[in-house]
C-alpha positions in Angstrom: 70.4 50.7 101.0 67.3 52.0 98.7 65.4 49.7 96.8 66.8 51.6 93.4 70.6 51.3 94.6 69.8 47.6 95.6 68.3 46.8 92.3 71.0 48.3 90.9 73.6 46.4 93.1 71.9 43.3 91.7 71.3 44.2 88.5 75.5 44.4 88.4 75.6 41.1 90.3 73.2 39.9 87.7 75.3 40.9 84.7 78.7 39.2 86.3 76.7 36.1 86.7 75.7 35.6 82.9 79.6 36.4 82.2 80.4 33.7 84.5 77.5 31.5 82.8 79.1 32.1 79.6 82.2 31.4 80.4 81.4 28.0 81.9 83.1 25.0 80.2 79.6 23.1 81.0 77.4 26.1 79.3 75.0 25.3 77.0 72.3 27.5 75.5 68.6 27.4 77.1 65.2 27.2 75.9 63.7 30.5 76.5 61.3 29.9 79.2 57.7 30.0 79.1 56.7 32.2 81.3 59.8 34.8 81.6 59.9 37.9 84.6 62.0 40.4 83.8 65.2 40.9 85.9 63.6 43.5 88.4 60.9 41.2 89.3 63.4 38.1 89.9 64.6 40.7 91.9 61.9 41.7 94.0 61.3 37.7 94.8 64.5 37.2 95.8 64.6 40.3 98.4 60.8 38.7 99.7 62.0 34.6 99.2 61.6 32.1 101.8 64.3 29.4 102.2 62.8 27.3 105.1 59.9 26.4 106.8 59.1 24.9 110.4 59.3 20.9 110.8 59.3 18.5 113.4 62.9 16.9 112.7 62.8 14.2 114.6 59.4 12.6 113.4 60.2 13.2 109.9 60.1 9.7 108.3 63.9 9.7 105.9 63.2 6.2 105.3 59.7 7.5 103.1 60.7 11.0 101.8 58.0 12.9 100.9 54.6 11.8 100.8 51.5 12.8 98.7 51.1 12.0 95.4 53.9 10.8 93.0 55.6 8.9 95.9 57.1 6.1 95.8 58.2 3.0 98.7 61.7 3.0 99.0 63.4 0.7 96.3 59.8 0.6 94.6 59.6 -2.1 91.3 58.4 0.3 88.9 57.9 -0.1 85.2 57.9 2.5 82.3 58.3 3.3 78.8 61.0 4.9 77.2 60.5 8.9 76.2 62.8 10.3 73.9 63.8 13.8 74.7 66.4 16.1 74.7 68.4 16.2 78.9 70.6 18.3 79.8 74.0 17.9 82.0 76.9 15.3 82.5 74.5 12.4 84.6 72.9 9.4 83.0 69.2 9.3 82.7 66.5 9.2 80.7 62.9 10.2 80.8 59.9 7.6 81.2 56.2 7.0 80.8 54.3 5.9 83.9 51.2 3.5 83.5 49.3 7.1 84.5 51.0 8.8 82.1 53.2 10.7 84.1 56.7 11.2 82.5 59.9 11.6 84.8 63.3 11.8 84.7 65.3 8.3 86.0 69.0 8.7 87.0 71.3 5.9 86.9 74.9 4.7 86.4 76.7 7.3 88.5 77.4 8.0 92.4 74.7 10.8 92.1 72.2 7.9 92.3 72.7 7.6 96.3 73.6 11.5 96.5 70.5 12.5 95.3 68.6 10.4 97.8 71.0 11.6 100.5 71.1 14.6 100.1 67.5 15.2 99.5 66.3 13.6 102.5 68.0 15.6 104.5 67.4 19.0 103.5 63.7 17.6 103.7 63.9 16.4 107.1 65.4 19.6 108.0 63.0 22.0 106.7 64.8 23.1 103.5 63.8 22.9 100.4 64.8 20.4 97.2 63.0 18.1 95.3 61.8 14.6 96.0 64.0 11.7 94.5 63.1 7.8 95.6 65.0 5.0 94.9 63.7 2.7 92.9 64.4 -0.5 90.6 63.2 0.3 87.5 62.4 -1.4 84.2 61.8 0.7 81.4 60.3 -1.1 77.8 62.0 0.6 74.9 65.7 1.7 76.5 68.7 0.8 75.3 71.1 -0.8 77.6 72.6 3.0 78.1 69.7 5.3 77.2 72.3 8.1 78.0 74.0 7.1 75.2 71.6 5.7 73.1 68.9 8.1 73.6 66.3 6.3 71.0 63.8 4.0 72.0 64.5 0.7 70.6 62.5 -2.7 71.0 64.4 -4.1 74.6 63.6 -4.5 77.7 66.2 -2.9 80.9 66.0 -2.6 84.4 68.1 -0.2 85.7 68.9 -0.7 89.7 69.8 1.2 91.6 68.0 3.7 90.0 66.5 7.0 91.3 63.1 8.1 90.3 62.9 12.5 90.6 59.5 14.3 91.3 60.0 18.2 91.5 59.2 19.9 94.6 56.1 22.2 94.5 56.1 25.5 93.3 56.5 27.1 89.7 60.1 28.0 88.6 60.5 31.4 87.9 63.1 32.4 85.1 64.1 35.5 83.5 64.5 34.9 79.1 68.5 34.2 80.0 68.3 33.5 83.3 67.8 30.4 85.6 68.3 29.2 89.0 69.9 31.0 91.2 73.8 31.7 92.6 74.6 31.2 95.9 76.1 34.9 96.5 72.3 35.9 95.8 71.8 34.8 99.1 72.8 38.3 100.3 69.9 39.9 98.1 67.6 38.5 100.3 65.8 41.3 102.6 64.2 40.4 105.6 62.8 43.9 105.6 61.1 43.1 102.8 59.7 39.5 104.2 62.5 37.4 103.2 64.3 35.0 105.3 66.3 36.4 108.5 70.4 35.5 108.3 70.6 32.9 110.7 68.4 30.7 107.9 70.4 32.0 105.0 73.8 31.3 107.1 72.7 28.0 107.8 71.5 26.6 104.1 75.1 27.7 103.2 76.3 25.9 106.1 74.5 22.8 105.4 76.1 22.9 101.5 79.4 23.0 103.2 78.1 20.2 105.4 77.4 17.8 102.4 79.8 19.1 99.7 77.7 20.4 97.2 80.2 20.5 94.0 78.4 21.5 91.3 76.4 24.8 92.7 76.1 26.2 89.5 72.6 28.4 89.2 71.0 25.5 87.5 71.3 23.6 90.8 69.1 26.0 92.4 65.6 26.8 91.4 63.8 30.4 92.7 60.4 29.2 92.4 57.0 30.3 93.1 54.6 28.8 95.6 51.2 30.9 95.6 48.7 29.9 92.6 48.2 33.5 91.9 51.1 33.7 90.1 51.1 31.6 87.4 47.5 29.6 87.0 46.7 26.4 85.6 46.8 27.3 82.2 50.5 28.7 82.8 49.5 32.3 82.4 51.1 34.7 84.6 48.3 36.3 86.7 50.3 38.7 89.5 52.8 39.2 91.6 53.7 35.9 93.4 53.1 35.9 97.0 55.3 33.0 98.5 58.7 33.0 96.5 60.7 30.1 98.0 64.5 29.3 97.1 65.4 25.8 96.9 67.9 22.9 95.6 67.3 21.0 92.8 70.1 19.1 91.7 72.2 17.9 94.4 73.6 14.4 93.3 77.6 15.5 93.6 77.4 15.0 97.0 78.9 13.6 100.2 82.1 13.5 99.0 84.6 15.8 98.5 84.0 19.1 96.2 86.4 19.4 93.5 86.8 21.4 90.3 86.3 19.2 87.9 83.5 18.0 89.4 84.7 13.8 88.9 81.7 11.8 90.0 83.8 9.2 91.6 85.2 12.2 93.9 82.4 14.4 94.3 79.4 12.0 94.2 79.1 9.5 97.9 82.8 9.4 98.4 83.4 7.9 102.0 87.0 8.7 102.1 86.7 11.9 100.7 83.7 12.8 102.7 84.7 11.8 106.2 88.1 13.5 105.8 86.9 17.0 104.9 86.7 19.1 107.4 83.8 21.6 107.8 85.9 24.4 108.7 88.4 25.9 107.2 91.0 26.7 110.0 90.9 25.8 113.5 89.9 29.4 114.5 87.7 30.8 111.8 84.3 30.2 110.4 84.6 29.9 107.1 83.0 26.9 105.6 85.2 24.5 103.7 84.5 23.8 100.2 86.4 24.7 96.9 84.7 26.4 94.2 84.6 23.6 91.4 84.5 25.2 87.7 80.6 25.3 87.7 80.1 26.2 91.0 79.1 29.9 92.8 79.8 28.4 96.5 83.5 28.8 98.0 84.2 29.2 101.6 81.5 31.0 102.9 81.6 32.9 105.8 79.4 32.0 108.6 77.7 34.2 111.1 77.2 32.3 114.8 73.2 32.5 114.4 73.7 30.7 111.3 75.8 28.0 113.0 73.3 27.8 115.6 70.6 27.5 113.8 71.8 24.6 111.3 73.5 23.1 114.6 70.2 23.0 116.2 68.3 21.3 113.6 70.9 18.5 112.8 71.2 17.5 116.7 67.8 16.9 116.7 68.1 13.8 114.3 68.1 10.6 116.3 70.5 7.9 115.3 67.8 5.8 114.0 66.9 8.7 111.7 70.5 8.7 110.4 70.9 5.2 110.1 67.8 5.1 108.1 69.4 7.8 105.5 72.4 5.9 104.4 70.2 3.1 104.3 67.8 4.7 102.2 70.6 5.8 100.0 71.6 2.2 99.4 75.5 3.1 100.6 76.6 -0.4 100.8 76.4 -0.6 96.9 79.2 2.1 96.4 82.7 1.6 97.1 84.4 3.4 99.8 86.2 5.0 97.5 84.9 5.0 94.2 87.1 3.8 91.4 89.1 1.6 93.5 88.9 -1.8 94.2 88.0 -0.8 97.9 84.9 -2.3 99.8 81.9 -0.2 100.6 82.0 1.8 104.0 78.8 0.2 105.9 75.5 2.7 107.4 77.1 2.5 110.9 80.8 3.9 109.8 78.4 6.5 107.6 76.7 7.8 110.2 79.8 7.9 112.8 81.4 10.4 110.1 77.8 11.8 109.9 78.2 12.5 113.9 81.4 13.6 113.7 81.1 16.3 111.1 77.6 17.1 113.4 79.6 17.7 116.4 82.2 20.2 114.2 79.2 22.1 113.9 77.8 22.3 117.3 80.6 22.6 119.0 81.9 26.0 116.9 81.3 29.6 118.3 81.5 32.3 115.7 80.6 35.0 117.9 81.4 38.4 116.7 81.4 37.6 113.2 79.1 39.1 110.3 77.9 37.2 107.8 78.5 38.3 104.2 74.8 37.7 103.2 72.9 40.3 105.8 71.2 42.7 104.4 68.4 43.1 107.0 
């Protein structure tokens, strides 16, 4: 297809996907953003975007997360003060001054707490991208006992644990004036003609969303950002055309459980039951992933091309068992019931990681051959 007819393709795609914004029950009007690209250079990143990027999976530390600066040790005693500020979404959290000065966002009260984490570490430790979110047990000076609720800063003292302390990935987000994230059927708009990531890659990052039932895909979950400096500089000036456009994840606390339209925390959000159930594919014969489209979301049984299966299923087989064991530890499992909003017990690491296995070896042991994925373009 030419680059015109492709742009204007998207640029339809791009129209249905602010009608579907709008018509979101969750929809909520944005700040304009602060350095807007106009919808043919969104464009033009997506077609070059990157999606992935070589690791060695099994010496990837889950346990840590990411290191560098802003990291934390897992279940870190940290202490903050309270930030009042306007947060968007359904989860609890609240925003809070480091002794550096650094503000970030704390989640708590909700199964999206161990998600995160889960979640998160994996993608990480398997080369995709998504930001960095660290457990923590943290006492913030000025929150009410619900912050979420209470979003003033008043003269108490509250530790929140567990708690889960978010650092965003590298990169700068790029955003068109009504437009952020991106949808999962903009996969396709990827061209690796044009230097973006080849199918087996895009295959697999859907596969993997199947894998741990991402609910809530809604663009906001996703963040196109911007890698190379000589895009936006220091000052947060746009200075060229950005070099290193990379897709990533950036919300992903609803789940391992099971995806669902309404999106219920206690069903979408580190649901054993509902997790270890689900099936990752949707028949016994096909390749189509398994996961309903909730009301928010853009991802529903995606088709998968056998490259894309054999990509994703060569990663996740090269995580060791003490890797996996360290993930649901991590994640602090053992503090969420088996099936939230019962009086049910917690499913312990070991059972978490046999369903981990057994949803692994659905994967691997799959052969799509013959099949075309719906998001080639090369």
């Amino acid at each position: 297809m030419k680059p015109r007819m492709q742009y204007i393709a998207h640029l339809g795609a791009v129209l249905a996907l602010l009608l579907f914004i709008t018509a979101t029950p969750e929809s909520k009007t944005k700040k304009t953003p602060k350095n807007p690209v106009s919808d043919e250079a969104r464009f033009a990143m997506i077609q070059r975007a990157q999606i992935w990027s070589p690791v060695t999976v099994s010496e990837m530390q889950i346990s840590l997360g990411p290191q560098g600066k802003g990291a934390f040790e897992p279940n870190a005693k940290v202490a903050c003060d309270h930030v009042e500020g306007q947060l968007e979404g359904n989860t609890p959290k609240f925003d809070c001054r480091l002794a550096d000065g650094t503000v970030v966002k704390v989640k708590y009260g909700s199964g999206e707490v161990h998600g995160e984490v889960l979640s998160t570490r994996l993608l990480w430790a398997l080369g995709f991208g998504a930001d960095w979110m660290y457990p923590a047990v943290v006492t913030c000076r000025g929150c009410a006992a619900d912050p979420w609720t209470n979003r003033r800063s008043v003269e108490e003292t509250h530790v929140f644990d567990p708690a889960v302390i978010e650092r965003k990935a590298p990169g700068h987000p790029v955003e068109t004036k009504k437009l952020k994230g991106w949808a999962w059927p903009e996969l396709k708009m990827i061209d690796r003609t044009q230097g973006g990531a080849p199918i087996e890659q895009r295959d697999a990052l859907a596969l993997l969303a199947v894998f741990i039932q991402h609910s809530d895909s809604k663009p906001e979950q996703q963040r196109l950002a911007c890698l190379s400096h000589d895009y936006i500089d220091d000052e947060g000036n746009r200075s060229g055309e950005c070099a290193k456009p990379f897709m990533l994840l950036n919300d992903v606390g609803q789940t391992f459980g099971k995806a669902n339209y309404l999106n219920r925390d206690n069903v979408s959000s580190v649901n054993f039951d509902g997790w270890s159930k689900t099936r990752v594919w949707d028949d016994g014969k096909s390749c189509v992933g398994r996961i309903s489209l909730s009301r928010t979301g853009t991802l529903e049984h995606p088709r998968i091309s056998e490259s894309g299966r054999a990509f994703l299923a060569g990663l996740l087989t090269q995580l060791t068992d003490r890797q996996l064991h360290d993930l649901f530890d991590v994640a602090r499992v053992e503090l969420r019931s088996r099936k939230p909003g019962s009086s049910e017990p917690p499913a312990t690491v070991d059972e978490w990681v046999t369903a981990f296995k057994l949803k692994r070896d659905e994967i691997a042991n799959r052969r799509c051959d013959g099949l075309t994925s719906p998001h080639a373009s090369d």
